[in-house]
N, CA, C and O atoms as a MOPAC input file, in Angstrom:
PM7 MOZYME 1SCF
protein

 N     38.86900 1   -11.84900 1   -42.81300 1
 C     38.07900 1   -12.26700 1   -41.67800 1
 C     38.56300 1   -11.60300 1   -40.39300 1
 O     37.76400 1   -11.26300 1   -39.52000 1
 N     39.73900 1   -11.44200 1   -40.29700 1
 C     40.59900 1   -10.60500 1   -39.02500 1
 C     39.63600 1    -9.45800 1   -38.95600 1
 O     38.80600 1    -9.20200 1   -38.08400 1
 N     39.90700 1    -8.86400 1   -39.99800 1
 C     39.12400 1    -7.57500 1   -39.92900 1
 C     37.63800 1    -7.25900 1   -39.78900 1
 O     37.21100 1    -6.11400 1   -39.64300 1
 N     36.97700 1    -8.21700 1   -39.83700 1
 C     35.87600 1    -8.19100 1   -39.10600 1
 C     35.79800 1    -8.38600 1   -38.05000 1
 O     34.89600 1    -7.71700 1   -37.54600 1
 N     36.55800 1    -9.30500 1   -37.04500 1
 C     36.24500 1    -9.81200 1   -36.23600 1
 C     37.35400 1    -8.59800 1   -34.74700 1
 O     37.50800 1    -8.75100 1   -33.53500 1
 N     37.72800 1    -7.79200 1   -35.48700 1
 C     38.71200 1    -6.22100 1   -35.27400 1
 C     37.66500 1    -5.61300 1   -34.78800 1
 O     37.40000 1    -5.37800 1   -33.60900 1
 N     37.00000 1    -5.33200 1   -35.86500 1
 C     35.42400 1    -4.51600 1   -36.10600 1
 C     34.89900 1    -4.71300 1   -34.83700 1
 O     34.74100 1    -3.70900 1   -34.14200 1
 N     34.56200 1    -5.91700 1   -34.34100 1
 C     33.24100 1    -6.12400 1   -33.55200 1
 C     34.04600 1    -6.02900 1   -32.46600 1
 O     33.51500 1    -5.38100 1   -31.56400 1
 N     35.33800 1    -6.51200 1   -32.17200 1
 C     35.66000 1    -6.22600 1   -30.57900 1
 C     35.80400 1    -4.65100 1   -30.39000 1
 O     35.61700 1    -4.20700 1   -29.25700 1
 N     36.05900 1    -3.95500 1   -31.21400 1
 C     35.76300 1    -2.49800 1   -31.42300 1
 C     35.06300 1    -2.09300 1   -30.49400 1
 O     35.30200 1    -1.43400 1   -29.48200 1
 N     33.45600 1    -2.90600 1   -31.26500 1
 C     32.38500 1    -2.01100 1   -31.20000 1
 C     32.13900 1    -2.58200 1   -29.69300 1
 O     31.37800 1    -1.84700 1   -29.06500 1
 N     32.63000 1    -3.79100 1   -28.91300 1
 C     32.34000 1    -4.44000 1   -27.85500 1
 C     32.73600 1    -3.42100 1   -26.35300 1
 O     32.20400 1    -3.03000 1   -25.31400 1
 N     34.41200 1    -3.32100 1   -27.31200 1
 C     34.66100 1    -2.07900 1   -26.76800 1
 C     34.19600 1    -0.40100 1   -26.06700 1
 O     34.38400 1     0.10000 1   -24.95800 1
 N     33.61100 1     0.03400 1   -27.16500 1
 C     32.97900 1     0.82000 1   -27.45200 1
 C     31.78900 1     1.19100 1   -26.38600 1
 O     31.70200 1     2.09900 1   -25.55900 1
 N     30.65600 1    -0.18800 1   -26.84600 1
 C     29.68900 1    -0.86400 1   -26.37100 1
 C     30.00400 1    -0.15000 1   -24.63800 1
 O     29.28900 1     0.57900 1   -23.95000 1
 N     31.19000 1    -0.66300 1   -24.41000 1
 C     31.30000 1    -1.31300 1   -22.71500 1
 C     31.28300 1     0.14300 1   -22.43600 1
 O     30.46700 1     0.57800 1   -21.62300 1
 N     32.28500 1     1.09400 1   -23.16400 1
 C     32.38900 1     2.49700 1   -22.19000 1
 C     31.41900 1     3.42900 1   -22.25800 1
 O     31.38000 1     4.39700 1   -21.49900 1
 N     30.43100 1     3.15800 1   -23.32900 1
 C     29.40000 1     3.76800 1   -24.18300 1
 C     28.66100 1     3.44900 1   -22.02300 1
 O     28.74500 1     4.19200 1   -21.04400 1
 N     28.23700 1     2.48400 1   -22.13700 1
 C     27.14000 1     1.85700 1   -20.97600 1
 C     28.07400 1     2.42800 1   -20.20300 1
 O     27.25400 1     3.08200 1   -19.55900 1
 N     29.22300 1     2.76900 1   -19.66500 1
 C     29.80500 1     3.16600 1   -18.50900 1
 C     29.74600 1     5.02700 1   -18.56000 1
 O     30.10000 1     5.76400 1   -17.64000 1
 N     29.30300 1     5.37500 1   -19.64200 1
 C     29.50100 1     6.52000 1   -19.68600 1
 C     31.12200 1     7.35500 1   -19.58700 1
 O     31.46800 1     8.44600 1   -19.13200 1
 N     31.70100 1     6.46100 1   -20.11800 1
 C     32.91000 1     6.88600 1   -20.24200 1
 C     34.10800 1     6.62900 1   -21.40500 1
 O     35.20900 1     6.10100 1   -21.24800 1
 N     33.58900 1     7.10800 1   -22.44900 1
 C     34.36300 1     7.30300 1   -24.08500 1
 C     35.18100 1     8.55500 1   -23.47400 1
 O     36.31600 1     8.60200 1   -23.95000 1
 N     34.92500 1     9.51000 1   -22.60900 1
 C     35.62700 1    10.66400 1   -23.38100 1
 C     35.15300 1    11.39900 1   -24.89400 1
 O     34.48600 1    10.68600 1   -25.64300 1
 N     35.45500 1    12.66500 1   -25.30300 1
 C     35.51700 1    12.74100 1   -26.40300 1
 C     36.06500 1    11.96300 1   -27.06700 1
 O     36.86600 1    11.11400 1   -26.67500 1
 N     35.50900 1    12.25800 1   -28.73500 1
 C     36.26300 1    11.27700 1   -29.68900 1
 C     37.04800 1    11.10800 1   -29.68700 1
 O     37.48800 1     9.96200 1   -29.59300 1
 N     38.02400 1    12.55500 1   -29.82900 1
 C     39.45600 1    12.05300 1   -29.93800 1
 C     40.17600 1    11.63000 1   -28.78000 1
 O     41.39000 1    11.49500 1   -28.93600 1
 N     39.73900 1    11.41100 1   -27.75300 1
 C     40.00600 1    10.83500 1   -26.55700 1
 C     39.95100 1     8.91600 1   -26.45500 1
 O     40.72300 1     8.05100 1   -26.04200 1
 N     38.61200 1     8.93500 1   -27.07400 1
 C     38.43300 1     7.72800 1   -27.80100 1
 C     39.74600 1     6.68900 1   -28.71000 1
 O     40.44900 1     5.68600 1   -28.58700 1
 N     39.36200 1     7.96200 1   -29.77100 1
 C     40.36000 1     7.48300 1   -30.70300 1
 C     41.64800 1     7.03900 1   -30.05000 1
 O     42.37500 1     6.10100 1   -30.37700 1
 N     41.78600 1     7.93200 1   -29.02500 1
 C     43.18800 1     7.71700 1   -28.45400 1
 C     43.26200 1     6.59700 1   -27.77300 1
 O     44.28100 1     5.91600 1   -27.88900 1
 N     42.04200 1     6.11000 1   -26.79500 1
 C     42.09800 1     4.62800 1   -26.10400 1
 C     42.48900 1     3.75900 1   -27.10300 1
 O     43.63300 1     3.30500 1   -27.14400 1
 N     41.37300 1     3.40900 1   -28.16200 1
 C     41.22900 1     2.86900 1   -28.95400 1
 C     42.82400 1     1.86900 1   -29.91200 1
 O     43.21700 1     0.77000 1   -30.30400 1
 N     43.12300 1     3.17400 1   -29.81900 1
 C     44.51800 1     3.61600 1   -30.87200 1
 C     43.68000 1     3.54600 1   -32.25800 1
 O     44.07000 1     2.73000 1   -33.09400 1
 N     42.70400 1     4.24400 1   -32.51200 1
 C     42.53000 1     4.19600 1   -33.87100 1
 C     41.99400 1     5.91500 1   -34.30000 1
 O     41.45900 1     6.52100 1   -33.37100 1
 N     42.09000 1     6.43300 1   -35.22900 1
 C     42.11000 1     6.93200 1   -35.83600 1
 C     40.58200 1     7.84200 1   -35.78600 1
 O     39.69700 1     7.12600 1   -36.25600 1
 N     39.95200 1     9.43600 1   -35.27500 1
 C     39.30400 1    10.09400 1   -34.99300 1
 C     38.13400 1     9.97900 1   -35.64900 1
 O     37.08400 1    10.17400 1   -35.03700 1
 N     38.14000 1     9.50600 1   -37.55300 1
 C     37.90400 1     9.03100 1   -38.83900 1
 C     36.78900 1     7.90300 1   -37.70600 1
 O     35.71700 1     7.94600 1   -37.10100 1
 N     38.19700 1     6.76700 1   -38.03800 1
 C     36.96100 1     5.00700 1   -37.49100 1
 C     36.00900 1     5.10700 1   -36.36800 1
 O     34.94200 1     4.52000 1   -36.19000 1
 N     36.88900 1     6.34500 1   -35.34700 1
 C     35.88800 1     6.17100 1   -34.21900 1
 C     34.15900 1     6.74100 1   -34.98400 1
 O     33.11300 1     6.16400 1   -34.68800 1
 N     34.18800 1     7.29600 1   -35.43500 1
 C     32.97800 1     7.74900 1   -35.89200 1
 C     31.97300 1     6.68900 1   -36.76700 1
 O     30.75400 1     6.62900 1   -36.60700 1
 N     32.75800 1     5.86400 1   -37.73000 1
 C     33.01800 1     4.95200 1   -38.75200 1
 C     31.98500 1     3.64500 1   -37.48700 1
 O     30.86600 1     3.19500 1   -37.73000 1
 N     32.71600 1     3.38400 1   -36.40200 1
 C     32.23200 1     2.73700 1   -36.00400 1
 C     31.27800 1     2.95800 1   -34.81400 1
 O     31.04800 1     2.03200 1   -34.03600 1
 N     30.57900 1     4.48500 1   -34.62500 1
 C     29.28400 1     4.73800 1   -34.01300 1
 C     28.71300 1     4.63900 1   -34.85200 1
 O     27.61300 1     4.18000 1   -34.54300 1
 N     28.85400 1     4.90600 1   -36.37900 1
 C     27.51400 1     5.11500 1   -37.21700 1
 C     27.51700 1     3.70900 1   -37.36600 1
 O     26.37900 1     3.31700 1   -37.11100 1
 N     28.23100 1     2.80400 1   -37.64800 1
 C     28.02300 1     0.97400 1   -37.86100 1
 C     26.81700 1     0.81900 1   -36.36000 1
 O     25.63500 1     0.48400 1   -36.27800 1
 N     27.56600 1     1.13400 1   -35.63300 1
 C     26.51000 1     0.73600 1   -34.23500 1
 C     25.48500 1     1.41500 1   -34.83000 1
 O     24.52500 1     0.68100 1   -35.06200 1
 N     25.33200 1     2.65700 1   -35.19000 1
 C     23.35400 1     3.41600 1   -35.29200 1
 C     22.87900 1     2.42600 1   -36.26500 1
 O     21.77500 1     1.88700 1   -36.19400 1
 N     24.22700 1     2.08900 1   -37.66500 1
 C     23.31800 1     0.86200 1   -38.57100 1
 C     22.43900 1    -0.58300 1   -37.85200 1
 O     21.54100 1    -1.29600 1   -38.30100 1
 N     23.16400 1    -0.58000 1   -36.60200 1
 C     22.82400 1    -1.77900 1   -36.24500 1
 C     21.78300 1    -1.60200 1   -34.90900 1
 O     21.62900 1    -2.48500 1   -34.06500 1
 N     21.02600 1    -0.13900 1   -34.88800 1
 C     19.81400 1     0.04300 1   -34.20500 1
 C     20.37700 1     0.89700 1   -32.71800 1
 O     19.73200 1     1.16300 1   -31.70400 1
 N     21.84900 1     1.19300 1   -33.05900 1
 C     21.87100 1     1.45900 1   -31.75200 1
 C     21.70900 1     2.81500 1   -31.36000 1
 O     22.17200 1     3.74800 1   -32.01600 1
 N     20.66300 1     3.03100 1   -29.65500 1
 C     20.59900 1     4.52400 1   -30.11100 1
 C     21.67300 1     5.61600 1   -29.24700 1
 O     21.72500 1     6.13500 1   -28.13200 1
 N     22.21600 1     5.60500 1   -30.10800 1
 C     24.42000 1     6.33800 1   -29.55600 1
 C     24.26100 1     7.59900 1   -30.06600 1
 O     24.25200 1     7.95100 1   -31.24500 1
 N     24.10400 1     8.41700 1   -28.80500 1
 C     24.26200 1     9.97900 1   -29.29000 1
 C     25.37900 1    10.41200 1   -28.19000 1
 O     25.62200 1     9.94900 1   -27.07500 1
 N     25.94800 1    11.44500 1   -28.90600 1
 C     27.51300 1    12.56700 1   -27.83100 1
 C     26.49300 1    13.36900 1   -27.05000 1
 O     25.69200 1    14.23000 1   -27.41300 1
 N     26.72700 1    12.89600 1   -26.01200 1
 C     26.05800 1    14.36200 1   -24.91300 1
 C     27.29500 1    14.74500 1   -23.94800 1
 O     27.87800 1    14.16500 1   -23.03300 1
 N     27.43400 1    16.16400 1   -24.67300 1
 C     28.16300 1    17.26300 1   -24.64700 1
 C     28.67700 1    17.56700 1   -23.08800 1
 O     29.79200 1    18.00300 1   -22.80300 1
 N     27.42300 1    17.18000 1   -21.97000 1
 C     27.49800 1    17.81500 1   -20.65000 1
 C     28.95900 1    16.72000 1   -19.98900 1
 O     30.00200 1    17.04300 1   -19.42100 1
 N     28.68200 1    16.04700 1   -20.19100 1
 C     29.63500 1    14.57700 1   -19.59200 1
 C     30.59600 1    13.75200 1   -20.15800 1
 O     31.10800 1    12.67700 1   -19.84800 1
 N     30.74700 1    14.85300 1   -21.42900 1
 C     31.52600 1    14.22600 1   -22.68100 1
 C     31.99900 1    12.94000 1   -22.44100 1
 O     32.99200 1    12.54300 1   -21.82900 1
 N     30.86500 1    12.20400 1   -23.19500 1
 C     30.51800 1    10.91200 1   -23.24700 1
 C     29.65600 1    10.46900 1   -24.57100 1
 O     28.74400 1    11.23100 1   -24.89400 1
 N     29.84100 1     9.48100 1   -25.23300 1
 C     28.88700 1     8.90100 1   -25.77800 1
 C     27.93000 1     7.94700 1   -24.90300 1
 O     28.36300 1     6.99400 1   -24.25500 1
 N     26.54500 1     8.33100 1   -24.96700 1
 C     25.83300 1     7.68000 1   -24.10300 1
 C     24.33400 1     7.05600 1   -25.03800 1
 O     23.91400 1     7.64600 1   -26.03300 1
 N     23.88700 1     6.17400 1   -24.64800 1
 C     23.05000 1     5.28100 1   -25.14800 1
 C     21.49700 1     6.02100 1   -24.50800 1
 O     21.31100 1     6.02000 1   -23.29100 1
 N     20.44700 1     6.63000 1   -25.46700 1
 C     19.28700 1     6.82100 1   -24.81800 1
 C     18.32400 1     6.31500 1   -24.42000 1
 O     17.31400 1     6.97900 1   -24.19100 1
 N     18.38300 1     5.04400 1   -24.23800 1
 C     17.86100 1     3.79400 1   -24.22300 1
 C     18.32500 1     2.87100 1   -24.18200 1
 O     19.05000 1     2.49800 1   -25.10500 1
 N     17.97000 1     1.71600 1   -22.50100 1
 C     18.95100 1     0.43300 1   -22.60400 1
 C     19.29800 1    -0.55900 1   -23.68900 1
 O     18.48500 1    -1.39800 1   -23.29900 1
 N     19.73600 1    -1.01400 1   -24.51500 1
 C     20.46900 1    -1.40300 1   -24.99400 1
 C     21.07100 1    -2.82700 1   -24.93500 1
 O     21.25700 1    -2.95100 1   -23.72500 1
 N     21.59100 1    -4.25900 1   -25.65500 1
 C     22.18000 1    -4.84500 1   -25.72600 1
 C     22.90800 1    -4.98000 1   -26.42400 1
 O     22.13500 1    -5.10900 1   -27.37300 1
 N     24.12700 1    -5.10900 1   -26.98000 1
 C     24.87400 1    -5.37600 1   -28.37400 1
 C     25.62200 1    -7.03600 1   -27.74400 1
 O     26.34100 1    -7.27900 1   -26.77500 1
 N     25.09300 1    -7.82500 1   -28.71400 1
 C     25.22700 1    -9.03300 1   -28.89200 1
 C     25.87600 1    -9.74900 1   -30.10200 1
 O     25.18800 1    -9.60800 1   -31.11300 1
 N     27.03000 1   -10.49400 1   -30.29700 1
 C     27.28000 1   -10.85900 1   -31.54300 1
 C     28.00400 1   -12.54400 1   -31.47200 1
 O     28.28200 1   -12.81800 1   -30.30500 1
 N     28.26300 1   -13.39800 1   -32.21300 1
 C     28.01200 1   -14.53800 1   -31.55500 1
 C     27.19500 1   -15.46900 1   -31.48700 1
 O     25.98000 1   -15.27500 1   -31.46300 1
 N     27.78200 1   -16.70300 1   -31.44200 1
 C     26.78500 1   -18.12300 1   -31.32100 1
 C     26.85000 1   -18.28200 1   -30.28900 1
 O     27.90300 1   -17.95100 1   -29.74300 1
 N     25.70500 1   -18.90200 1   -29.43600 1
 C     25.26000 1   -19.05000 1   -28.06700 1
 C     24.42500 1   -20.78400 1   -28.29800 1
 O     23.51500 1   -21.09900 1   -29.06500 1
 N     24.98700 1   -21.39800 1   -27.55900 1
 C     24.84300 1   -23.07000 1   -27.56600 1
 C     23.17100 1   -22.78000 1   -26.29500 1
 O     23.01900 1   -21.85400 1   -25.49800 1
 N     22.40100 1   -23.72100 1   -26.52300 1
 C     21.61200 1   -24.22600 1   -25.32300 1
 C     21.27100 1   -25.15700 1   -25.61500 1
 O     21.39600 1   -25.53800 1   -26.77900 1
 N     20.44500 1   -26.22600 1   -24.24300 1
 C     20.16700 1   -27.00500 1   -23.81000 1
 C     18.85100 1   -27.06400 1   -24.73700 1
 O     18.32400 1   -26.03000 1   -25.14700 1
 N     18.31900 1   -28.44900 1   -25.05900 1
 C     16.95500 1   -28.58900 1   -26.14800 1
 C     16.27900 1   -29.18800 1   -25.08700 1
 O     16.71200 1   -29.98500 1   -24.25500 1
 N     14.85100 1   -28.57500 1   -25.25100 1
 C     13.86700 1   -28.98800 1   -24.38900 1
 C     13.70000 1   -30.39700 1   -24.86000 1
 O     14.23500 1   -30.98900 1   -25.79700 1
 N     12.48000 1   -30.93900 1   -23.62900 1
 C     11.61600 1   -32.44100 1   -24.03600 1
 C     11.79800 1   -32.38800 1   -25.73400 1
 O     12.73100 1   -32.89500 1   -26.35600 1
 N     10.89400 1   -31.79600 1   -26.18600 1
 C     10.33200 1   -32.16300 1   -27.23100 1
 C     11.34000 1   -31.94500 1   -28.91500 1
 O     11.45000 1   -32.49100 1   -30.01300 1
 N     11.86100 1   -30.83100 1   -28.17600 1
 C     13.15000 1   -31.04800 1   -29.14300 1
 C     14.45800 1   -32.23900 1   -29.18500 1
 O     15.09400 1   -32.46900 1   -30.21300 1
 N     14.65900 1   -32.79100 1   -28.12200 1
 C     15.35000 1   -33.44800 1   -27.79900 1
 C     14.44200 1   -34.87700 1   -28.27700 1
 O     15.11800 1   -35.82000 1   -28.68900 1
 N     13.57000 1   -34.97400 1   -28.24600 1
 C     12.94100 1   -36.41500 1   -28.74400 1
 C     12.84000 1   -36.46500 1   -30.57300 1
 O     12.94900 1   -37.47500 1   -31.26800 1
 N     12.60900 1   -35.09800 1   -31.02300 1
 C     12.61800 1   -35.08900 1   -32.35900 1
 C     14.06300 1   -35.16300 1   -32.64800 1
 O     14.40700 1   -35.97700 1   -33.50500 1
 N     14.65100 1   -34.69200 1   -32.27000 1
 C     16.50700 1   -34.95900 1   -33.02700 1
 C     16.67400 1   -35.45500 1   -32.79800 1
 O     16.94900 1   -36.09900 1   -33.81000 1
 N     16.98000 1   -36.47800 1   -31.46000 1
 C     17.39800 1   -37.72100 1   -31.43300 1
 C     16.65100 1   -39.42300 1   -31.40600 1
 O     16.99400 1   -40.55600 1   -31.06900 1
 N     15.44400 1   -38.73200 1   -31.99200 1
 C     14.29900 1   -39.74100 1   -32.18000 1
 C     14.08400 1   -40.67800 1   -31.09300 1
 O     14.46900 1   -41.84000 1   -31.22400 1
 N     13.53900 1   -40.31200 1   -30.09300 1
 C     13.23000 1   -40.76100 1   -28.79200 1
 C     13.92200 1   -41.11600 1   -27.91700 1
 O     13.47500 1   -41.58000 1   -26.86800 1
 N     15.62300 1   -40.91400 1   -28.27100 1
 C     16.68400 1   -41.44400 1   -27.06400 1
 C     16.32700 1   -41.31000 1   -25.81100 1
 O     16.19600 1   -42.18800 1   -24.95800 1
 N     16.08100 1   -39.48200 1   -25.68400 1
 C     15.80700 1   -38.61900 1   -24.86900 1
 C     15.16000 1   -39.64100 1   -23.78700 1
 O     15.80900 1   -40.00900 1   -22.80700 1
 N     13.68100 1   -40.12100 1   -24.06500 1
 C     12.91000 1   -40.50300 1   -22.78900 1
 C     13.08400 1   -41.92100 1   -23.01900 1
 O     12.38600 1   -42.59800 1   -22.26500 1
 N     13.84800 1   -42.62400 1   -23.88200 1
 C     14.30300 1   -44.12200 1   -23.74500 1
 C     15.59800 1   -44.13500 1   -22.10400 1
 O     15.69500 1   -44.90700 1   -21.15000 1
 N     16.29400 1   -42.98200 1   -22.47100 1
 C     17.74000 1   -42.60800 1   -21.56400 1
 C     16.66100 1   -42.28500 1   -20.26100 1
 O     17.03600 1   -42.57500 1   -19.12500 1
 N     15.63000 1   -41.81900 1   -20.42600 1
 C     14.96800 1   -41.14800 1   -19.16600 1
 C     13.98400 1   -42.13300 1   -18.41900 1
 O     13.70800 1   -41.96700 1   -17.23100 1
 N     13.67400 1   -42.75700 1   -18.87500 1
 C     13.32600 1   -44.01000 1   -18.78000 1
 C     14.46700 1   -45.12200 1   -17.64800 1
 O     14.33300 1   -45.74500 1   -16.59500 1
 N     15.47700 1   -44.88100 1   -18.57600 1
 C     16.26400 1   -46.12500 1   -18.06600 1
 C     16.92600 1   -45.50100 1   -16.57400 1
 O     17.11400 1   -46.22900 1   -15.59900 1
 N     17.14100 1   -44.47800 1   -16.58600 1
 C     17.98500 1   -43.49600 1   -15.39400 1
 C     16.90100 1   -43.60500 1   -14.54400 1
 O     17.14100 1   -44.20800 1   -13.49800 1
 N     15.76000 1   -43.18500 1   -14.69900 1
 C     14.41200 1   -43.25300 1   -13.52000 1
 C     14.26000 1   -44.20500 1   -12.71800 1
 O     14.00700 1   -44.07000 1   -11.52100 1
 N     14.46200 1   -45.70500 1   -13.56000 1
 C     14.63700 1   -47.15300 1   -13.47400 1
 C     15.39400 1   -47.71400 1   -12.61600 1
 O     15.06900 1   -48.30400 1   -11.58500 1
 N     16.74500 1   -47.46500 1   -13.19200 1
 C     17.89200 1   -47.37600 1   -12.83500 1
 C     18.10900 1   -46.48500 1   -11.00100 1
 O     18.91000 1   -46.92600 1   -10.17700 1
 N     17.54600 1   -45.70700 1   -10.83300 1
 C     17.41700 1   -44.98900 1    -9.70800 1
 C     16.33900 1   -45.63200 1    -8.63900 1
 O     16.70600 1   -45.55000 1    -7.46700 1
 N     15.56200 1   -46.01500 1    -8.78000 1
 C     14.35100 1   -46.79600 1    -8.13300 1
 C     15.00600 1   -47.95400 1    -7.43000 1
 O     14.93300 1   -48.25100 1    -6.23800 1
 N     15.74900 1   -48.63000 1    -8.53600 1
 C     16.38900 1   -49.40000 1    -7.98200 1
 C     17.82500 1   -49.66900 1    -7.21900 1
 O     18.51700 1   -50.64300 1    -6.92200 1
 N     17.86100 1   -48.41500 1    -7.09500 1
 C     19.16100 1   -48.56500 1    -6.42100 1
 C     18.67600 1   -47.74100 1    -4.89100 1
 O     19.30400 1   -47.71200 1    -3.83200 1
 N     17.79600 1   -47.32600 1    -5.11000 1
 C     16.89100 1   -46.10900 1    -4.02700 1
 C     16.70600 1   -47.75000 1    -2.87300 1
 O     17.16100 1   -48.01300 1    -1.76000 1
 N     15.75200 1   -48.59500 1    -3.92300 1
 C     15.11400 1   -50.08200 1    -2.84300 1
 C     16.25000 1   -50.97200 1    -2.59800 1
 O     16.01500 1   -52.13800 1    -2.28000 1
 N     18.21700 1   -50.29100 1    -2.78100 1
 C     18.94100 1   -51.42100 1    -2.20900 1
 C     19.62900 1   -52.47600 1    -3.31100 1
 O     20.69800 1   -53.04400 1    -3.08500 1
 N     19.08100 1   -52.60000 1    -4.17700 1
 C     19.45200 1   -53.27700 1    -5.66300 1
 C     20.50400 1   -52.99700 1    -5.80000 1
 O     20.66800 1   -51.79600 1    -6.01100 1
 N     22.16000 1   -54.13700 1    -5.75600 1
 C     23.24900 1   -54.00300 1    -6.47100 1
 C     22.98700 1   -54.05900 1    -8.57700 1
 O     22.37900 1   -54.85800 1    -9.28900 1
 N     23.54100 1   -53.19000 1    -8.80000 1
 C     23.83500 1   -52.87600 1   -10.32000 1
 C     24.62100 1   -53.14000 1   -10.81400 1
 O     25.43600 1   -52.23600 1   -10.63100 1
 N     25.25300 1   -54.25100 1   -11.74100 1
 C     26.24700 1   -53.91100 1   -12.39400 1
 C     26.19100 1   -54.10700 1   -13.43000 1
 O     25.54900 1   -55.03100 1   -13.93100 1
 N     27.19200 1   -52.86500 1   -14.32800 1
 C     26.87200 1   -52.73300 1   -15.35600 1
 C     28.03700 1   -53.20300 1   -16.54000 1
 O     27.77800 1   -53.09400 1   -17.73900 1

């Protein structure tokens, strides 16, 4: 599992100087990297597997992207709308929304609360 997760900060790596226009040649690469002239390549062609479009242009010796680009990898949490939020938690959602609205009205007209 290490070694995958090697892999992708790699390519995150990669990713970042790729968009900055600044790899250097490969073996320049390789040399940031500390890996081996071999992987650096190993892991542009993984990026082309994975749609990316990474070509060497020669003038700026750089690997540069011909087209913007995201590389994304990762679980990303969000917030559930209305309606999702009423189906998973089977109506808490606007029972809680309900009571807070309530709850606010009355404290808006002066109403001590205690709870």
């Amino acid at each position: 599992m290490k070694v995958i997760i090697k892999q992708i900060e790699l390519i995150e790596r990669i990713d970042q100087l790729v968009r900055l226009q600044a790899t250097g040649s490969p073996g320049a690469l390789a040399t940031r990297l500390g890996i081996s002239r071999t992987n650096v390549y190993r892991l542009i062609d993984t990026m082309r597997d994975l749609n990316a479009p990474v070509e060497y242009h020669h003038g700026i010796q750089s690997f540069v992207y011909e087209k913007e680009v995201k590389f994304s990898f990762g679980f990303v949490t969000r917030e559930l709308n209305q309606r999702e939020s009423i189906s998973t938690y089977g109506g808490t959602y606007i029972k809680n929304t309900i009571f807070i609205t309530a709850y606010q009205k009355m404290v808006r007209k002066g109403y001590s609360i205690v709870v």
